[in-house]
C-alpha positions as CSV (number, residue, x, y, z in Angstrom):
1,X,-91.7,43.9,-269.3
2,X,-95.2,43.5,-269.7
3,X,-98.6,42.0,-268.0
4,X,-101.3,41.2,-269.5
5,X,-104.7,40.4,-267.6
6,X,-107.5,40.0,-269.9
7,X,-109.3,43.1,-269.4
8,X,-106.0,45.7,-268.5
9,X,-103.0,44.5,-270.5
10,X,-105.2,42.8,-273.7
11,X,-106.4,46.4,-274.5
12,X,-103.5,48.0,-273.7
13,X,-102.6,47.7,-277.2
14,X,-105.8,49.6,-278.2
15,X,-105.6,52.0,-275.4
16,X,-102.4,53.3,-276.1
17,X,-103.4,54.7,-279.8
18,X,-106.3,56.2,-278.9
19,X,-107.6,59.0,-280.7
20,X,-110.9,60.9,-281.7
21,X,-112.9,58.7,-283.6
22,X,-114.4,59.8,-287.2
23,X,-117.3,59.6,-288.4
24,X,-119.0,56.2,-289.1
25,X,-120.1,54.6,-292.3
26,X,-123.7,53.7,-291.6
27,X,-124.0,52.2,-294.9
28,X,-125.7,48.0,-295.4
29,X,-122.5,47.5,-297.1
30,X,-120.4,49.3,-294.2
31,X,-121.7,47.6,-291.7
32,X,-121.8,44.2,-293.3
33,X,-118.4,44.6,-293.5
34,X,-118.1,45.3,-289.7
35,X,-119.3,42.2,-289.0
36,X,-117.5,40.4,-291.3
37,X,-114.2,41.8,-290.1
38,X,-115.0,41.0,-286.1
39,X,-116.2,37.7,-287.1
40,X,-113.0,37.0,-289.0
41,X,-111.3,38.2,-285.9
42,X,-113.0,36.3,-283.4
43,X,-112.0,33.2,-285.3
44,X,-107.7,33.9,-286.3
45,X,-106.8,36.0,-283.1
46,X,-103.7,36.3,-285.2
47,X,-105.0,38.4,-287.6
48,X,-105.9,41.5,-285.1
49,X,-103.7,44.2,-284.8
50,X,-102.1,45.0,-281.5
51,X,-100.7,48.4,-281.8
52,X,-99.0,48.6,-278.4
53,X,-97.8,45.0,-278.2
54,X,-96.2,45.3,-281.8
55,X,-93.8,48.1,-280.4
56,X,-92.4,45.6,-277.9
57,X,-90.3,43.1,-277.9
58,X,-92.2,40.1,-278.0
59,X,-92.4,37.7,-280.6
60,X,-94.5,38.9,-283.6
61,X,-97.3,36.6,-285.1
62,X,-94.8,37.8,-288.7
63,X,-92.2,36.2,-287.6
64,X,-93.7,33.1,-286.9
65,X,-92.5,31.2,-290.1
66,X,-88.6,33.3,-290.4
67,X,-86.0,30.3,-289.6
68,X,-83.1,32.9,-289.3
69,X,-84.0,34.1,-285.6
70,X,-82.4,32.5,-282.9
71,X,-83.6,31.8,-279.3
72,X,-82.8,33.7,-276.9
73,X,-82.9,37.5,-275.9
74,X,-85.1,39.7,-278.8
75,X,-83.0,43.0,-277.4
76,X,-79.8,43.9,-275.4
77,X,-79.5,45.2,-272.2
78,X,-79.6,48.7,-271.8
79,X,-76.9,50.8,-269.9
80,X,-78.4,51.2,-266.6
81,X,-77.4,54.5,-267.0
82,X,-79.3,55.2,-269.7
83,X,-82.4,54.0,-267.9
84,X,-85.3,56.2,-267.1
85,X,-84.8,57.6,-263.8
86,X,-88.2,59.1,-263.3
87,X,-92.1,57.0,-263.3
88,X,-93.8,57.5,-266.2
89,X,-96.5,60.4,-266.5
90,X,-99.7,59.9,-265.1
91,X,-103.2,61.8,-266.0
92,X,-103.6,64.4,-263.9
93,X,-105.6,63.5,-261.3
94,X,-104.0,60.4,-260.4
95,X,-100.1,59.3,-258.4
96,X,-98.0,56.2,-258.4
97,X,-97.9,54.5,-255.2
98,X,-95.9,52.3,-254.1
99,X,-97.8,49.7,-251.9
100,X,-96.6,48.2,-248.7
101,X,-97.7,44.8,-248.2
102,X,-97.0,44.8,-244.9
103,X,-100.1,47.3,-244.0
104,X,-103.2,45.5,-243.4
105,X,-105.1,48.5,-244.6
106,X,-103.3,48.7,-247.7
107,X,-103.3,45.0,-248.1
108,X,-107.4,45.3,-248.0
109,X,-107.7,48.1,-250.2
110,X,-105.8,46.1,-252.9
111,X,-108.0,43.2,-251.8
112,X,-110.7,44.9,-252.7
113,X,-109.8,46.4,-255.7
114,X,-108.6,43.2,-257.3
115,X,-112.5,41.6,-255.9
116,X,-114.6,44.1,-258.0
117,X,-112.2,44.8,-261.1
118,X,-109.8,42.2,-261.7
119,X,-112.1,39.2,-262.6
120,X,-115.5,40.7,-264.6
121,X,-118.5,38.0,-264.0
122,X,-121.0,39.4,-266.1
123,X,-123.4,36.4,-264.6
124,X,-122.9,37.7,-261.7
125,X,-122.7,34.5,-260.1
126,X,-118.7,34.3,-259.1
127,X,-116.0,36.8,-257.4
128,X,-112.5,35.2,-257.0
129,X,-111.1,36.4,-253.7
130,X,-107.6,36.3,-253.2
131,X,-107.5,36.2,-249.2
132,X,-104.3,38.8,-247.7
133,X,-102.5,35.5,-246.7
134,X,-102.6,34.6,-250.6
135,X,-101.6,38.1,-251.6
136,X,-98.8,38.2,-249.6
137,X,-97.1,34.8,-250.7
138,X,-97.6,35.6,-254.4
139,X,-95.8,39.3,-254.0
140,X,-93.3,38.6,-251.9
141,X,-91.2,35.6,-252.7
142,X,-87.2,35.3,-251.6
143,X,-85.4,39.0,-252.9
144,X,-88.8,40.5,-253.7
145,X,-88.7,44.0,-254.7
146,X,-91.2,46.6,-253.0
147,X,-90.9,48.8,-255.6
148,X,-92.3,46.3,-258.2
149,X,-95.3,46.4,-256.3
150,X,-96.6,49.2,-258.0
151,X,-100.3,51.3,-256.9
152,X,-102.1,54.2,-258.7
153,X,-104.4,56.6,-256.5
154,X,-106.5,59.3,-257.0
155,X,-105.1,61.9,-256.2
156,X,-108.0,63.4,-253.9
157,X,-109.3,60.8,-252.5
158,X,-105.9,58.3,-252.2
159,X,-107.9,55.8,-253.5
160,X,-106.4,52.8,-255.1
161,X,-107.2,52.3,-258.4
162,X,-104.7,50.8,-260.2
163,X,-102.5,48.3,-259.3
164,X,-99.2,45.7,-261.2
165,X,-96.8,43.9,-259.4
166,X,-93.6,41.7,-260.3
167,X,-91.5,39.3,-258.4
168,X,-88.2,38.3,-259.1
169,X,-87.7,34.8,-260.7
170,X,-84.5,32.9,-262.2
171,X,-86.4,30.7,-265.1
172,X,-84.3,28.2,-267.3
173,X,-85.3,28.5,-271.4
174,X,-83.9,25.6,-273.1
175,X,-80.2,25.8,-271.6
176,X,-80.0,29.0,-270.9
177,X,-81.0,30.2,-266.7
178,X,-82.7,33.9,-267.1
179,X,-83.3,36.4,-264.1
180,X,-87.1,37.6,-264.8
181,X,-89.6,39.2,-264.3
182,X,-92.7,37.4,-263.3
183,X,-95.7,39.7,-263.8
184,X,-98.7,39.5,-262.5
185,X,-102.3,41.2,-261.2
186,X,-102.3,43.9,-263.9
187,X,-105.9,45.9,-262.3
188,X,-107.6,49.1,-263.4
189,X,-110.5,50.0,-261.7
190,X,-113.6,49.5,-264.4
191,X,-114.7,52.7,-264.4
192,X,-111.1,54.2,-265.5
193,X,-111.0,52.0,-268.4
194,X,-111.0,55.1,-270.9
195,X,-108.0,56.7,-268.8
196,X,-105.2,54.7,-271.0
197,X,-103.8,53.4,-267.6
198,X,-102.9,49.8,-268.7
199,X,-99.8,50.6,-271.1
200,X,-98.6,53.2,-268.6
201,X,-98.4,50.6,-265.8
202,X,-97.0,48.2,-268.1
203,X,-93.9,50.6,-268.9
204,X,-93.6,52.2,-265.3
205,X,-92.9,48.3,-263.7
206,X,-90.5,47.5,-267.3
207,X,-89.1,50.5,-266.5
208,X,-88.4,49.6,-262.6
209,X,-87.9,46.4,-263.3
210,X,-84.9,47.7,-266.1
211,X,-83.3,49.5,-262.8
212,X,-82.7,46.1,-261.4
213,X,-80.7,44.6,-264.9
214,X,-83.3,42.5,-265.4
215,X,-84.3,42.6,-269.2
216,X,-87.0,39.6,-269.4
217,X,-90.2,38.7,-267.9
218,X,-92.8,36.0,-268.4
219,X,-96.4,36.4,-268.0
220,X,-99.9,34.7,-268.8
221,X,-102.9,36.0,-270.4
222,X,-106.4,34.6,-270.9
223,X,-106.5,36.3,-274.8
224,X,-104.2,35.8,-277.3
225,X,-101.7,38.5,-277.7
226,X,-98.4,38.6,-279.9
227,X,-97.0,35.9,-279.0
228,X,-97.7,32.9,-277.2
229,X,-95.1,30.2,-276.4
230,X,-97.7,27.7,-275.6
231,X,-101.3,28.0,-275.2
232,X,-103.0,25.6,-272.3
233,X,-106.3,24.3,-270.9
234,X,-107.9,24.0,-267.7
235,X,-109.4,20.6,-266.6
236,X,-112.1,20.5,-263.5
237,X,-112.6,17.6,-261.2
238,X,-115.8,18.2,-259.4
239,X,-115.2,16.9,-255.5
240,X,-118.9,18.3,-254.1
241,X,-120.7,18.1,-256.9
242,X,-123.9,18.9,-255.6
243,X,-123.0,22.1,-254.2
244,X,-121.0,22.9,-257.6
245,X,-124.6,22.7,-259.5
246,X,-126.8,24.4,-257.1
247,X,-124.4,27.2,-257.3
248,X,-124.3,26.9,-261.1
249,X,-120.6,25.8,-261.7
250,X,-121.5,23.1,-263.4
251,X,-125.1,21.1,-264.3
252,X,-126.3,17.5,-264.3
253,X,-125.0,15.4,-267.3
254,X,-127.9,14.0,-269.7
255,X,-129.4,11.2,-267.8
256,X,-127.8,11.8,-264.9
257,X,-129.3,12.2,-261.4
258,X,-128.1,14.2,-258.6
259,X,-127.3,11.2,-256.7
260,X,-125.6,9.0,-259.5
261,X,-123.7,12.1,-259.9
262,X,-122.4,12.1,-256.7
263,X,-121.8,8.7,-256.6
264,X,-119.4,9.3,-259.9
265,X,-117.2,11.6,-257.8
266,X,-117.0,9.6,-254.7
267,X,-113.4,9.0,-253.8
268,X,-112.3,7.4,-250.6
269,X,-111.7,8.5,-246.6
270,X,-107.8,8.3,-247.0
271,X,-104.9,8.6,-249.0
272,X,-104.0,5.0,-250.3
273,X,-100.4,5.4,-250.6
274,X,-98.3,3.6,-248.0
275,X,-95.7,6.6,-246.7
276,X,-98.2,9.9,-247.7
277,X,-97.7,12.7,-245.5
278,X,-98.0,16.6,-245.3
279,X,-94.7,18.3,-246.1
280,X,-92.6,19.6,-243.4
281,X,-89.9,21.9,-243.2
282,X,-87.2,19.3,-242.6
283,X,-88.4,17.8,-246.1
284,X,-87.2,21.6,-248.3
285,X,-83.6,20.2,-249.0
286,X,-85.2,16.6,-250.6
287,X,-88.3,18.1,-252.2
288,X,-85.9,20.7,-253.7
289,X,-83.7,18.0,-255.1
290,X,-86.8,16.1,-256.4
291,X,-88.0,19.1,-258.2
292,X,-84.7,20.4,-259.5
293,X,-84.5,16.9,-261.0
294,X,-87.9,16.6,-262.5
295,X,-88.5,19.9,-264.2
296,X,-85.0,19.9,-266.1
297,X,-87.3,17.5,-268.3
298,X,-88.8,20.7,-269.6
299,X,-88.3,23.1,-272.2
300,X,-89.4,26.4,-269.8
301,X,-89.4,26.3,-266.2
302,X,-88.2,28.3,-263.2
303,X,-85.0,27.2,-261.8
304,X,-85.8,26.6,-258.1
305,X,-83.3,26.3,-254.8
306,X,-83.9,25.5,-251.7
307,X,-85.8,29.3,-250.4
308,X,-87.6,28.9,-253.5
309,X,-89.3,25.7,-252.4
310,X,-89.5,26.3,-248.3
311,X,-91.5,29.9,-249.8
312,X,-93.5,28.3,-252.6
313,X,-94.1,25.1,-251.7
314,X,-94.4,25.1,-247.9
315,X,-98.1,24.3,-246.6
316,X,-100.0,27.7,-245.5
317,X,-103.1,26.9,-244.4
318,X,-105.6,27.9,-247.1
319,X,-103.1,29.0,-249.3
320,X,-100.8,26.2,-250.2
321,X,-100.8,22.5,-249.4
322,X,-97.9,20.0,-250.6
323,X,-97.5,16.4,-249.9
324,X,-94.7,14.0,-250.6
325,X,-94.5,10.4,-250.3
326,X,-91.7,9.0,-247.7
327,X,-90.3,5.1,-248.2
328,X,-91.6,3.3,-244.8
329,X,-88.5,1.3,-245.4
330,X,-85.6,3.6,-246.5
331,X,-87.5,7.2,-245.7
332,X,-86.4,8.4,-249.2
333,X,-89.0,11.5,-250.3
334,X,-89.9,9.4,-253.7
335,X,-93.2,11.5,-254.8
336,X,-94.3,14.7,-253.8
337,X,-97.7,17.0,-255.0
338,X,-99.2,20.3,-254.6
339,X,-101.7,22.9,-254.8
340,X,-103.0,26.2,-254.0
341,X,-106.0,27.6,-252.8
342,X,-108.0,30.4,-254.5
343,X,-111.8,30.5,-253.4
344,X,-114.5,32.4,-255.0
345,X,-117.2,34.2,-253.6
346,X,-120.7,33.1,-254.4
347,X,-123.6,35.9,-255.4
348,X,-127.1,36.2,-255.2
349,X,-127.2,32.0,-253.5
350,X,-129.2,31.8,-250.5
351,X,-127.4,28.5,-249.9
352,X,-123.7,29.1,-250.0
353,X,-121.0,32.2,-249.5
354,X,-118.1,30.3,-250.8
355,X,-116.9,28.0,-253.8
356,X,-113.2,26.5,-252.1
357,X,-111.3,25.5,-255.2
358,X,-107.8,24.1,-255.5
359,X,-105.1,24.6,-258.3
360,X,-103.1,21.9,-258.9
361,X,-99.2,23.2,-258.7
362,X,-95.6,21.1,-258.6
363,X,-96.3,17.0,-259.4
364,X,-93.4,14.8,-258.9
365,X,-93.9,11.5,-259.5
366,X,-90.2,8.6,-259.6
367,X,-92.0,5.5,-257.6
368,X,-95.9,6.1,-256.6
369,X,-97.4,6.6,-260.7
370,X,-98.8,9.8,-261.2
371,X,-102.4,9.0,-261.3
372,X,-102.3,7.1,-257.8
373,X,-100.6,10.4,-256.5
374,X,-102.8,13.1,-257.7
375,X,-105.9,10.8,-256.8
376,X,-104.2,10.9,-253.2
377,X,-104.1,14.8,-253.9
378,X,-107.7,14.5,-254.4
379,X,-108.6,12.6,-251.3
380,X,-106.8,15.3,-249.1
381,X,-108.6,18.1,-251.2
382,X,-112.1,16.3,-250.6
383,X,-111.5,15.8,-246.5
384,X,-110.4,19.9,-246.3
385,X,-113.6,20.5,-248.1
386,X,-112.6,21.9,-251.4
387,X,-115.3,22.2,-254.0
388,X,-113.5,21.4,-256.7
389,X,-109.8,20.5,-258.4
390,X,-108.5,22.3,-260.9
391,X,-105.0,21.7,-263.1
392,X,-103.7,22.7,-266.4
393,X,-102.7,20.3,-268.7
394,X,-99.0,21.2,-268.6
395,X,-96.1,19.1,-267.3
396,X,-97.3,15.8,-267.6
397,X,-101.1,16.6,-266.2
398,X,-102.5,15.1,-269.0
399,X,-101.5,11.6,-268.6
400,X,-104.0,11.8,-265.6
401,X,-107.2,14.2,-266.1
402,X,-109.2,12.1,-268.2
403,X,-108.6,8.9,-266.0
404,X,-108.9,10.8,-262.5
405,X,-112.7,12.3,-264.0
406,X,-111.5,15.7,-264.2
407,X,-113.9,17.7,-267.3
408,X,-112.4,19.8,-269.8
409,X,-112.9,23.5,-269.6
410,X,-113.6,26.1,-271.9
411,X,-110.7,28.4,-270.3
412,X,-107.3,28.6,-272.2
413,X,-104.1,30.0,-270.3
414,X,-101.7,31.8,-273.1
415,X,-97.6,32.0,-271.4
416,X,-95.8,34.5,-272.9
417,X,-92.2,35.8,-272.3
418,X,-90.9,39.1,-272.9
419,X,-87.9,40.0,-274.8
420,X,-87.2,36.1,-275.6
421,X,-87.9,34.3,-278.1
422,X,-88.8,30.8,-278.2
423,X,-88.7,30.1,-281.4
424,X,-91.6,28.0,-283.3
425,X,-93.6,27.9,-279.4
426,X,-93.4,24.5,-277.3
427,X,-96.4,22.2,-276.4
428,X,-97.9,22.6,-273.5
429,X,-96.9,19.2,-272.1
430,X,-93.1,21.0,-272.4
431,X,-94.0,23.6,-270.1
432,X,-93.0,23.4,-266.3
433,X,-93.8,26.6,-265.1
434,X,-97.1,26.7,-263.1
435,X,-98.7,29.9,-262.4
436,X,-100.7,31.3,-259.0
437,X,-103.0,33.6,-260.4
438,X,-105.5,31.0,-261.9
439,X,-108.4,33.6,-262.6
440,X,-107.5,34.4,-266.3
441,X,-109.3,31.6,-268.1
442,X,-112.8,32.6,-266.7
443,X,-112.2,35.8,-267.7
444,X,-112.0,34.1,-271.1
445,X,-115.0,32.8,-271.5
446,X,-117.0,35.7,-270.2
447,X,-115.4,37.7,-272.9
448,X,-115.9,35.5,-275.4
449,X,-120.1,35.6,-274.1
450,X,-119.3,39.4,-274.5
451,X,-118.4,39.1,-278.2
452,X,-120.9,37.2,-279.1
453,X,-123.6,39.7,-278.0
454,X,-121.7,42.4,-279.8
455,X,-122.3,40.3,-283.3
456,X,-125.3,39.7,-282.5
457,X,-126.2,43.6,-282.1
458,X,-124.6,44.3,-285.2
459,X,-126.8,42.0,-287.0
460,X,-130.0,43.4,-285.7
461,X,-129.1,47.0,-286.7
462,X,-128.7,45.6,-290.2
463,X,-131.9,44.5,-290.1
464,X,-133.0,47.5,-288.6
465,X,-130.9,49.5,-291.3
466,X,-132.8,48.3,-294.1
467,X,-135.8,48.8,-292.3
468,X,-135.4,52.7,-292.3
469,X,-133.5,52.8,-295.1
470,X,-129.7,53.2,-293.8
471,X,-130.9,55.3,-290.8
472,X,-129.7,53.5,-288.2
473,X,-126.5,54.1,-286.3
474,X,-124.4,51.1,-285.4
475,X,-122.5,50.8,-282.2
476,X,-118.5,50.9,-282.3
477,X,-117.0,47.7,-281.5
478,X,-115.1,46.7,-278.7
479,X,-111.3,46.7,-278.9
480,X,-109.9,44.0,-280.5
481,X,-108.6,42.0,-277.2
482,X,-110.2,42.9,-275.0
483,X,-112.1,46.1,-272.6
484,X,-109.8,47.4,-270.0
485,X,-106.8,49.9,-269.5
């Protein structure tokens, strides 16, 4: 079971082959063809090799065109028996830990770690901060397993610096209901990047995860990796826009002034929906029905009762927030919409601490159309002071971002599933499985800023080879997908 975040998991499959390197060709011609070979990289994912991912069973960018495999399960179970009993090997100075999320101290060491080292803003403008509250609803969902919430410390020190969880999930593929794996928060502390700890967290929670007969898992990543069964986008629907362009989120348009901007993004004072309410617990059973109904629509998507929904669904402050719709006349739940909260902190701005941002979650629209409730969802956003409204384009999102004034993003969300295979991928309006770790797709386009710089590097010691006639010694490259593990 594996779990990719960009930095960690993305590398893993360059981490995990490691060895000395030889010496480099310093040559025009050598280096020439350095940069030709990133560049052609950079532009067909596809092509790069993934030497840890290719041992596992995932769907292989080879395979994309054979007819003759099937959907379903890539391998057989295993006999428990047969199983690993013990963790996996660690370098020396370093132990598994298995963390206890009930321990406020624990709870803030993982905080922290995840603060400085999951999300890398090389602007150094943004920090996402999953709050304790958040942690603990994303871990620890109905029949979660401790183990699976899995730690690394230094030895010495018993500092934490390492860190993958999983939580159970039951998600349906086409017509078949799968126990999995969700993965998630896949951490290494930056400065153990050369320690080869990403592929050795990814096999120590397979390996737990194997000890409960579960044989799949599904997973997103901000970088492509072998393979994705959809590729998404995220949308952004400024709700302060002011304070989103003094802190640099986003800018003015062209010819646009601060106050014509904020004029744009007005919405009203109240929801305009006759019947729109906050969600209560007496409302699980006919939310769970409603949802139940609505995502067997889709090709992929979790396959939720009624603890599901009271645990996922049911408003935390400043964690999650769900609204339904309820007739005036016959008090049917008709509608119902969601999101989650995951702030950021803001650096070096004299002005502001905190960028609020919401994630759009479950939409279920049957009698109030879709763009009316999400621009409800809005309103409610706005009057708890969120900065801004995010939502991937999956389900049927799309039908309302352009209209609703949401922007495009340059973030892309990659699903994967391990061990199954959907075969020839699904679009992403076929996907109904939303995710609550949302900070993958900025990680994207920092890395891709990274990149670019590396190019551009290679291209002046070119110039500065034939210069000094082929003295020059060029950097290595960065791996392939990505810098962590």
């Amino acid at each position: 079971m594996a779990a990719p975040n960009n930095d960690a998991a993305a590398s893993a499959s360059a981490s995990a082959t490691t060895s000395e390197p030889a010496p480099e060709d310093t040559s025009i011609e050598a280096l020439a063809r350095r940069v030709q070979e990133h560049m052609t990289l950079a532009s067909n994912p596809t092509a790069r090799r993934h030497k840890f991912w290719e041992t596992q069973p995932v769907g292989q960018f080879r395979d994309a065109a054979d007819s003759s495999l099937a959907d379903g399960a890539i391998e057989p179970p295993t006999p428990l028996s047969e199983v690993r009993a013990d963790p996996y090997p660690l370098p020396a100075a370093f132990e598994w830990f298995t963390c206890d999320l009930d321990d406020d101290a624990l709870l803030a060491d993982l905080y922290a770690l995840l603060a400085h080292n999951y999300v890398e803003d090389d602007e150094n403008m943004f920090r996402f901060n999953y709050s304790p509250a958040f942690l603990r609803w994303a871990l620890r969902p109905p029949s979660f397993f401790r183990a699976w919430h899995i730690g690394v410390r230094a030895k010495e020190s018993k500092k934490l610096v390492a860190f993958i969880s999983g939580v159970p999930a039951r998600i349906r593929a086409r017509d078949d209901i799968v126990r999995m794996a969700e993965i998630n928060f896949l951490c290494v502390h930056k400065k153990l990047r050369s320690k080869r700890l990403a592929p050795v967290l990814i096999r120590e929670v397979t390996r737990r995860v194997h000890q409960e007969n579960i044989w799949q898992a599904a997973y997103t990543a901000g970088v492509v990796l072998p393979t994705p069964i959809t590729t998404c986008r995220y949308w952004h629907r400024s709700l302060n826009p002011k304070k989103l362009i003094d802190v640099g989120f986003s800018r003015l348009g062209p010819r646009m002034t601060m106050s014509r901007t904020v004029r744009l993004y007005k919405l009203p004072d109240a929801p305009l929906t006759p019947g729109f309410r906050q969600m209560e617990l007496r409302d699980v059973a006919a939310v769970t029905r409603l949802l139940r109904s609505y995502l067997a629509k889709f090709v992929v998507a979790p396959d939720f009762d009624e603890m599901d929904v009271e645990h996922w669904l049911l408003p935390q402050e400043d964690v999650v927030d769900s609204y339904l719709v309820e007739s005036p006349e016959t008090h049917e739940v008709t509608d119902f919409c969601s999101f989650y909260t995951l702030p950021s902190s803001v650096l070096n701005n004299a002005n502001y601490a905190t960028l609020k941002a919401a994630y759009s979650y479950y939409n279920v629209s049957t009698k109030t159309p879709l763009q009316q409730l999400m621009n409800d969802a809005l309103i409610v956003a706005k009057q708890k002071n969120y900065d801004v409204f995010n939502a991937l384009d999956v389900m049927e999102n799309e039908s309302f971002l352009k209209e609703l004034k949401f922007g495009v993003g340059d973030g892309q969300l990659h699903y994967y599933l391990y061990n199954y295979r959907i075969r020839n991928g699904i679009k992403p309006s076929e996907l109904g499985l939303a995710v609550v770790d949302a900070g993958k797709s900025k990680l994207r386009r920092i890395r891709m800023v990274i990149i670019t710089h590396y190019v551009l590097d290679l291209f002046l010691e070119i110039g500065s080879a034939t210069q000094q006639s082929q003295k020059a010694r060029s950097k290595p490259l960065p791996p392939a997908a990505g810098g962590g593990g």
